[in-house]
Backbone as a chain_set.jsonl record, in Angstrom:
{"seq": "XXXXXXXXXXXXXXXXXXXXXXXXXXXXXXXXXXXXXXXXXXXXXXXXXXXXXXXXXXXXXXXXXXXXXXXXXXXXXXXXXXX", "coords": {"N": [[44.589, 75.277, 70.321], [44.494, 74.865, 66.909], [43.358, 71.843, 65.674], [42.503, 71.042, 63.194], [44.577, 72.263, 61.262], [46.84, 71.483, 62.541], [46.572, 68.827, 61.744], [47.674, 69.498, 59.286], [49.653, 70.855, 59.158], [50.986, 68.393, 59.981], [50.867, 66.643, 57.55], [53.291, 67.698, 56.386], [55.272, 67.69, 57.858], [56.098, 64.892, 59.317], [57.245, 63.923, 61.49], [56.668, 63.762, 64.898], [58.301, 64.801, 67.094], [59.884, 67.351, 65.617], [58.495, 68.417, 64.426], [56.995, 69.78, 66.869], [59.423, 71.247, 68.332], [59.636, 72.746, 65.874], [57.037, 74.059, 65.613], [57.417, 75.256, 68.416], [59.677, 76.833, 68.239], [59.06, 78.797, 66.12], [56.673, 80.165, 67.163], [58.056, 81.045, 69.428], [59.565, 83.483, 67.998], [57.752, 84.592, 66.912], [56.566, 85.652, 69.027], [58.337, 87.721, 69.788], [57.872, 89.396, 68.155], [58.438, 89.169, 65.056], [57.448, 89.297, 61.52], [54.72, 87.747, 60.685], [54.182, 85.415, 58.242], [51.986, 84.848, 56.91], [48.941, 86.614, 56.385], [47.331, 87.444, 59.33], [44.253, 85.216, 60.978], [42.86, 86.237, 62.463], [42.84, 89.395, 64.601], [42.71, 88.305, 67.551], [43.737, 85.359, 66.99], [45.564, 82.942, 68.037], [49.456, 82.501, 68.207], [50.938, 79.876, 68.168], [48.821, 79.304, 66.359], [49.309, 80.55, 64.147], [51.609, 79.934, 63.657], [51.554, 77.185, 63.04], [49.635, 77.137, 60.767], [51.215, 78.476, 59.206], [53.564, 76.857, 58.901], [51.887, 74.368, 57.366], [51.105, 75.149, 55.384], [53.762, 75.165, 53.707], [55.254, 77.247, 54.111], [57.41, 77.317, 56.263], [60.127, 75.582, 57.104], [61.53, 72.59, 58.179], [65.241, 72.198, 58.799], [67.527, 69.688, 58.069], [69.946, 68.719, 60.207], [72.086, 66.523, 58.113], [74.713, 65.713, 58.227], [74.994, 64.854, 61.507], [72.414, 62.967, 61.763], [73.561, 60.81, 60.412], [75.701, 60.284, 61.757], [74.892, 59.741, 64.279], [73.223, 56.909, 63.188], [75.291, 55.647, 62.568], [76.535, 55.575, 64.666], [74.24, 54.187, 66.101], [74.552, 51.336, 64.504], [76.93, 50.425, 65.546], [76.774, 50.099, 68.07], [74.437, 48.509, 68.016], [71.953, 48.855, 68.927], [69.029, 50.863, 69.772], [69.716, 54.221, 70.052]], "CA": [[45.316, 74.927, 69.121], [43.387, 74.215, 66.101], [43.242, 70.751, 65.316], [42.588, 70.972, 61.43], [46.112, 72.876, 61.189], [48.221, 70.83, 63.168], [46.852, 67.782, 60.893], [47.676, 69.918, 57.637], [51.22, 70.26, 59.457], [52.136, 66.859, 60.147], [51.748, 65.878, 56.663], [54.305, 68.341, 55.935], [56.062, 67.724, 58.938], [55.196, 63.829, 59.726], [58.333, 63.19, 62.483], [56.367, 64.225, 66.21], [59.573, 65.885, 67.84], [60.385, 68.036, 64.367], [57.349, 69.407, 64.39], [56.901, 70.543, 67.966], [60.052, 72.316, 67.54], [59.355, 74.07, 64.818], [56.273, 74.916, 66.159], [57.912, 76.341, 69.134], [60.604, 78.124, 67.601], [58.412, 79.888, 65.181], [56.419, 80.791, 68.143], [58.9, 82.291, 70.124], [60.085, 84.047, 67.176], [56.463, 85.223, 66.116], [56.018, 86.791, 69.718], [59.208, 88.447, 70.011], [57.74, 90.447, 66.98], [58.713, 89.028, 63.968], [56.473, 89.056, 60.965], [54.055, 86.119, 60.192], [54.644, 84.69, 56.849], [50.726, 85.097, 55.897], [48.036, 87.361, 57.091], [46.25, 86.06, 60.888], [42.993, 85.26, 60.125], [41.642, 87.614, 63.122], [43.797, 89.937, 65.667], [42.904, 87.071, 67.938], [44.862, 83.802, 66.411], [47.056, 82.469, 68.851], [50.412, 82.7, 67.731], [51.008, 78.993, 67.237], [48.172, 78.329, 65.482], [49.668, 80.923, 62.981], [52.696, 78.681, 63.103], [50.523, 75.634, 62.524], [49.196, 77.474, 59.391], [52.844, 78.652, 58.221], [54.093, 75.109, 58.366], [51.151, 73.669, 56.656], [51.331, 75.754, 53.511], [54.644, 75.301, 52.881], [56.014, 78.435, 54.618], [58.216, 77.25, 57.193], [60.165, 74.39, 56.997], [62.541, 72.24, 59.35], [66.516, 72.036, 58.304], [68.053, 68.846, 59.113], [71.859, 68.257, 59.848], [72.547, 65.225, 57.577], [75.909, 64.679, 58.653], [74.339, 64.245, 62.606], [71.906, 61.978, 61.475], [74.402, 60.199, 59.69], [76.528, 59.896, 62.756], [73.325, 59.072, 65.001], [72.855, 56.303, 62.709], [76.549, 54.854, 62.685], [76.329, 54.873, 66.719], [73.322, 52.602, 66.115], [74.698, 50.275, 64.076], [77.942, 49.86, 66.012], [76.219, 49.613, 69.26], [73.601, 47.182, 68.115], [70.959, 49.005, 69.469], [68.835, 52.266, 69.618], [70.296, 55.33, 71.327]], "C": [[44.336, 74.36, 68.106], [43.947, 72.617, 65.518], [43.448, 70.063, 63.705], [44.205, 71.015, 60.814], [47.176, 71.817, 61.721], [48.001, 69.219, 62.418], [47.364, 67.82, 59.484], [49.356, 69.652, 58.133], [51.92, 68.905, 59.444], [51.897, 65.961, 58.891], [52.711, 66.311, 56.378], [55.683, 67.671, 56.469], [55.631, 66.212, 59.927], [55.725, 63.494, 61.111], [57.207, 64.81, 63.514], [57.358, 65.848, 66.718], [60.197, 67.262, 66.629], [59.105, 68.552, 64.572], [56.547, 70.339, 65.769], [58.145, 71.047, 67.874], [60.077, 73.142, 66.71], [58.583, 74.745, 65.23], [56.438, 76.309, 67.443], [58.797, 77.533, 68.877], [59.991, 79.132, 66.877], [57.288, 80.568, 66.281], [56.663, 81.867, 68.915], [58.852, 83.463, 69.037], [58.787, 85.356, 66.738], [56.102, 86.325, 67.517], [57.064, 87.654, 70.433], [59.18, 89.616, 68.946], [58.576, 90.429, 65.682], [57.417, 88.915, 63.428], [55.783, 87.965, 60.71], [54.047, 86.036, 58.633], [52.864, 85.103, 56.102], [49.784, 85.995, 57.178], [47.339, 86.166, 58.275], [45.197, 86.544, 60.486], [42.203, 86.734, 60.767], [43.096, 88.234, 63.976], [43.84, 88.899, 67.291], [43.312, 85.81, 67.965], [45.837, 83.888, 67.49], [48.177, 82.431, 67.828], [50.532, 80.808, 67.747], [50.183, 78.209, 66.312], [48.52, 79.288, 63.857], [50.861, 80.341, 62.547], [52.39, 77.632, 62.413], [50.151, 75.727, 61.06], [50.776, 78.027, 58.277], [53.485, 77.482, 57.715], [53.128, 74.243, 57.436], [51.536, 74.014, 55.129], [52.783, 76.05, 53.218], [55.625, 76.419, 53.519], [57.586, 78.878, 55.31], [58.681, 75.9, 57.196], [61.601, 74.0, 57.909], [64.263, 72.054, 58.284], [67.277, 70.551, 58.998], [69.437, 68.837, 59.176], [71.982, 67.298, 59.611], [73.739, 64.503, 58.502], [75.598, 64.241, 60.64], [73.72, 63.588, 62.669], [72.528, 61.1, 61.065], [75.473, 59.121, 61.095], [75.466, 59.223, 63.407], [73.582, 57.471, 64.679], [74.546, 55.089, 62.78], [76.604, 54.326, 63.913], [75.399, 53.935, 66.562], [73.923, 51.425, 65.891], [75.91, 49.828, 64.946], [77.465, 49.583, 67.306], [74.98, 48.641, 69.075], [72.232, 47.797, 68.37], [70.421, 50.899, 69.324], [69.074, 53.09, 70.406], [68.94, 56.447, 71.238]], "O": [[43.491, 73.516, 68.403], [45.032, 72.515, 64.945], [44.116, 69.143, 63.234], [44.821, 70.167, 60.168], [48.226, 71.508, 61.157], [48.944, 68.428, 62.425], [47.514, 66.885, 58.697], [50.105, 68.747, 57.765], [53.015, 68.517, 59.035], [52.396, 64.837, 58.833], [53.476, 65.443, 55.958], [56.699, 67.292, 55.886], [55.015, 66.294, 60.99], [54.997, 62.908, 61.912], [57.025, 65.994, 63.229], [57.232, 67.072, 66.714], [61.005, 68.071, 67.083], [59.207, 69.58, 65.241], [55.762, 71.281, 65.656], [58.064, 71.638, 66.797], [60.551, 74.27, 66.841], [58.837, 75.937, 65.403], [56.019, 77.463, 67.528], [58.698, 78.724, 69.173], [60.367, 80.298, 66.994], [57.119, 81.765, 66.05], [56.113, 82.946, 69.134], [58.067, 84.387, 69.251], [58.907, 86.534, 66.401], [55.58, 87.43, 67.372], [56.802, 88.237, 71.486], [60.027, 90.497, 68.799], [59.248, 91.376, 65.275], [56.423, 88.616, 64.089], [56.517, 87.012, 60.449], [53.799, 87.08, 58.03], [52.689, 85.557, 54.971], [49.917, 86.003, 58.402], [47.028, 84.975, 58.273], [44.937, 87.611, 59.929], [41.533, 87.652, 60.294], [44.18, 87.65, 63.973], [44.847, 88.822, 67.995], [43.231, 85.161, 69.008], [46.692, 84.745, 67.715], [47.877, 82.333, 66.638], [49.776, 80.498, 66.826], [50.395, 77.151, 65.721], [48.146, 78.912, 62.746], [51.182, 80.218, 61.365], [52.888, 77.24, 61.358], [50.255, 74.803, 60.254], [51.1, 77.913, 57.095], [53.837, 77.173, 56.576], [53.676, 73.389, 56.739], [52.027, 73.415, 54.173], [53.078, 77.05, 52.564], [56.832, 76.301, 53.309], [58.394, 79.799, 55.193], [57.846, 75.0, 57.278], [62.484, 74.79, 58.242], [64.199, 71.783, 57.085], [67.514, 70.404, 60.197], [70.09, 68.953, 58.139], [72.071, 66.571, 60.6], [73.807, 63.449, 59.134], [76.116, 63.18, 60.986], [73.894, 62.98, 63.725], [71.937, 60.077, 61.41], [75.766, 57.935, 61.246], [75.169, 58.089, 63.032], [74.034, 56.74, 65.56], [74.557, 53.887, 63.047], [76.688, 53.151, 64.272], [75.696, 52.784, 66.885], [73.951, 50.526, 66.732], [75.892, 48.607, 65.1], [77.915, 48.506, 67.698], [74.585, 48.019, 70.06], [71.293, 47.121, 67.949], [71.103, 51.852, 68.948], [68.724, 52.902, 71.571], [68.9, 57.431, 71.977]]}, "num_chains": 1, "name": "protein.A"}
């Protein structure tokens, strides 16, 4: 995994768990033969480091469900504590 890339990602993408997801999903996705969003540099690129480079530049980006976060966040407060 290139290193450079996956630090360009996580400014994009700063939350840990959001960004290994994505990464995986676009993974799968990339070797079930979907297209990659930008040319691979060589016919050799691992497939998530062309993820790594999709998410960096903008390409690929995570969706959140507000209103689940929302809820999430209500369970906190009424339970006092973090779930």
């Amino acid at each position: 995994m290139n290193l450079e890339m996956l630090e360009k990602a996580r400014t994009r993408v700063p939350s840990i768990p959001v960004l290994v997801n994505l990464v995986s999903k676009r993974t799968r996705q990339l070797n079930r033969g979907e297209r990659p969003f930008l040319r691979p540099i060589s016919k050799f690129e691992d497939k998530s480091d062309i993820a790594l480079r999709e998410i960096a530049e903008g390409l690929v980006v995570a969706q959140v469900d507000m209103d689940a976060v929302e809820k999430h966040m209500e369970a906190q407060a009424r339970w006092g504590r973090h779930l």
